[in-house]
C-alpha positions, 0 to 999 in steps of 0.5 A: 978624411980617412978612406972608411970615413970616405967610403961612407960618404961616397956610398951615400953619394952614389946610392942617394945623391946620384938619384935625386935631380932636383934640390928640395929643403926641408923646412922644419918649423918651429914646431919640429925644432920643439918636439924634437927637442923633447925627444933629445935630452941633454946628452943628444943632438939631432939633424936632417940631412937632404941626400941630394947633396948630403947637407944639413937642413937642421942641425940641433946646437946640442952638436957642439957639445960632440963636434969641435968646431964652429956651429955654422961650419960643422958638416955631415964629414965632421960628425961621421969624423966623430966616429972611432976608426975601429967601428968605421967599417960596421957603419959603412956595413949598417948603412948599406943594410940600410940602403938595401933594407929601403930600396929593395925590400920595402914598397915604396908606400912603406918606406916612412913607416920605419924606424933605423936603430943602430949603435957606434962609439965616438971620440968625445971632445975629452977624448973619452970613447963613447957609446952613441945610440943612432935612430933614424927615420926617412922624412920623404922620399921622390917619385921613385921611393928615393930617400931624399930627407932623413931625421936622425938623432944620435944620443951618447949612451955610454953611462950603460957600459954597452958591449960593441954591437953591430946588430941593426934594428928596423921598428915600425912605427905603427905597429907592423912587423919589425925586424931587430937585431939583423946581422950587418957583417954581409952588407946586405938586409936578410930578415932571417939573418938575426939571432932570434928567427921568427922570435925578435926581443919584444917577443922573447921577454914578459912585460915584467921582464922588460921593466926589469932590464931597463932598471938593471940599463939605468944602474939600478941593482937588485935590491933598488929593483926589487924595492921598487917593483915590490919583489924580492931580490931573489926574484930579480935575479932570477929574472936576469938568469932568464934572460941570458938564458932565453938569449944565450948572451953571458952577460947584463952589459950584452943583453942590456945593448941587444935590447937598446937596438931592438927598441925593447928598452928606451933610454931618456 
């Protein structure tokens, strides 16, 4: 294990592990297994891991078409190992992010209520770099608001041809404020620290806008879109203009991986 990857590991072990006295399972029942299995086709695989001693309560036999290894030995060092050295570090600055997001700016009754959402490239077992989107939510917590079991599912994105993103997104799920696309590189979580101010994605874009962008992240070109959403061609791409003009971005590929994080766009 290098020192990035076992930085990640420590972190967690002194921010989480250290706090939790008592071991408790997450039992997830048939049920769970189901639905989550719903929500992560085939090119995904999902766990929960029990921060007590970071172990794997579940673990979705779909890993093994990412890790190669044994289902039954496969551990929470061997998918953080999937993970390209270059983007190491951005990790280990998401989760602090992510850390600080829970502990110090949320209450304690808020802390199931989110959504993480970040991006990262992996090694797949062909060798080929791979574009995975992470999303996150935290299962339960002990009596002082620490996180003692997550839900997390990483799904391999690469046919979107993304551009790196460092970016982290944090999406109610009942529809309270949301904070996307928030700066990483400092480690700590700043609301104010995003592109947008007050303004997130969600905000930025019309709903034909969005129905646009998630064509254009599915490979569709302007003449498939218009077809299907009974426009021209020339009305596409000038909603694509707009985009990148409404964000700055200078390209479909950024503009495509800045939706993805902030949850504006979901990719089956």
């Amino acid at each position: 294990m290098n020192d990035e990857l076992n930085g990640i590991v420590q972190y967690w072990k002194e921010e989480y592990s250290s706090h939790l006295k008592e071991y408790s399972s997450y039992d997830a029942g048939e049920q769970f297994r189901r639905v989550a299995s719903i929500f992560t086709p085939g090119r995904s695989f999902y766990y929960i891991v029990n921060f007590h001693d970071l172990q794997l309560d579940e673990l979705s036999k779909s890993v093994t078409k990412f890790v190669q290894k044994d289902y039954e030995k496969i551990r929470m060092e061997d998918l953080l190992a999937t993970i390209i050295p270059e983007d190491l570090k951005g990790v280990a600055n998401k989760e602090a992010v992510i850390k600080d997001f829970y502990n110090r700016f949320l209450s304690k009754e808020e802390i199931l209520s989110y959504k993480v959402v970040y991006s990262y490239r992996s090694t797949g077992l062909d060798g080929e770099i791979k574009n995975m989107l992470h999303q996150a939510t935290i299962l339960s917590t002990d009596e002082n608001g620490i996180i003692r079991h997550a839900f997390s599912m990483h799904t391999d994105v690469s046919h979107l041809n993304l551009s790196p993103n460092d970016d982290i997104s944090f999406i109610h799920m009942d529809g309270g404020i949301s904070y996307c696309n928030i700066k990483t590189d400092t480690g700590s979580f700043d609301p104010k620290n995003t592109e947008f101010d007050d303004n997130n994605l969600h905000q930025l874009f019309s709903d034909r806008e969005k129905e646009i962008i998630k064509m254009l992240a599915e490979g569709h070109n302007a003449k498939d879109i218009a077809e299907a959403l009974n426009l021209s061609p020339h009305t596409v791409r000038t909603h694509r203009r707009n985009m990148l003009s409404k964000t700055g971005y200078t390209n479909t590929a950024q503009l495509i991986a800045k939706c993805l994080v902030a949850g504006v766009i979901n990719m089956e």
